[in-house]
Each structure stands twice: as C-alpha cells, then as structure tokens.
N, C-alpha and C positions, 0 to 999 in steps of 0.2 A: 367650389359649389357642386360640380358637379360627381366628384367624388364623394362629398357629403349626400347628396340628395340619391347617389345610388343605392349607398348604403342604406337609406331609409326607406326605399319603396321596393329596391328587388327583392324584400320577399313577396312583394305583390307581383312581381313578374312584369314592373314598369323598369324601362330603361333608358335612362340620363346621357347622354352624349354634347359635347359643344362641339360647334363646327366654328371653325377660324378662315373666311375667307383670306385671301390677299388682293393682288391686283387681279378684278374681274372685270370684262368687259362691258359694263353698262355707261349707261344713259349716266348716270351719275358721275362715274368716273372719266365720263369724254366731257363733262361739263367742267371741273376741276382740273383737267388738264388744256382744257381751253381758258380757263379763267388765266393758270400758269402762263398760257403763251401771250395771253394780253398784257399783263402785267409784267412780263419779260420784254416784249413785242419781239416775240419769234413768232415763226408758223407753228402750228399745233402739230402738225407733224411730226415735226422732229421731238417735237416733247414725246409724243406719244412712242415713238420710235427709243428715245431715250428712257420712257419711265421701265416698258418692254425688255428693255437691254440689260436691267437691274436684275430680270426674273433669271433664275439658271435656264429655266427653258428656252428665252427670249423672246414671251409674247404673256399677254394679260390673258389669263382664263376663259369662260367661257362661263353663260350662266348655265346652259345646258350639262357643263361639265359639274356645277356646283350642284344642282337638283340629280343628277345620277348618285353624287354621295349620300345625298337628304334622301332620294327613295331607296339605297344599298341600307341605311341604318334602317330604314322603316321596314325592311323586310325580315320575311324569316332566317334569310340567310347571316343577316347581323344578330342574331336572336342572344350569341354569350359578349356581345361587345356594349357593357355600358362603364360610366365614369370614368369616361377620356372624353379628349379634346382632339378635335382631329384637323390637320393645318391644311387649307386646300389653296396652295399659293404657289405651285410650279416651283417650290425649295427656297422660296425667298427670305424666311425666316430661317438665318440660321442657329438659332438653339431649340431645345429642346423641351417642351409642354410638361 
C-alpha cells in the first residue's frame, strides 16, 4: 500500500511511509502481559522480563522512542524517504519488509 500510494501522490510532494511498531512499552502492553501472568498464575514480572528477553536489545521500546521516528518522517530531513515501512522493534523481527 504504501508503495502504491507513493507512487500516486509524490508527484504532489506527499510522502507515504508505514511505521511497524513491536514490543513498546505502554499501558497496553503491561495489560496483556498481566492478563498472561494471570492466566499462567506467574508474577508479571517475570513475563515482562521474559517477553523483553525475545527483543535483541533485551527491553520493550519506549513510546518516546516510537514519536522520535513519527517526528524524524515528518521532517525535512526525511523529505526523499517515502514507500517503505519502517520496523521500530529493537530487531525483533527477523525478516525483512
């Protein structure tokens, strides 16, 4: 889609990008990973510890660090980067977009 949709509007000088979070640390995802530890009945700790251990960096993102990529596209400095998909997940996906 977003290959498609670049090719139709850069000649208008709009620019299409996806962003692909992964494990980021919100509110959402400590809910989900507490549901996991009730439903297992572990501590949530060690979930959260274990989901973190999956990432190559060995921690869940940050949203701060997800809104640096969303304002680096919005600027002029991303001005020749449109139709891609950009994986913001500490390497956790390993193939390739």
């Amino acid at each position: 889609m977003a290959k498609t949709l670049s090719r139709e509007l850069g000649k208008d000088n709009i620019l299409i990008n996806n962003i692909c979070p992964g494990r980021i640390d919100t509110e959402r995802a400590q809910k989900l990973n507490k549901a996991r530890a009730d439903r297992l009945k572990r501590p949530v700790e060690e979930i959260n510890k274990e989901m973190a251990a999956e990432v190559p960096l060995g921690r869940y993102g940050t949203a701060d660090e997800t809104a640096d990529l969303i304002v680096f596209l919005g600027s002029d400095r991303a001005s020749y980067i449109t139709g891609t998909t950009i994986q913001i997940d500490g390497g956790l996906v390993r193939g390739i977009q």
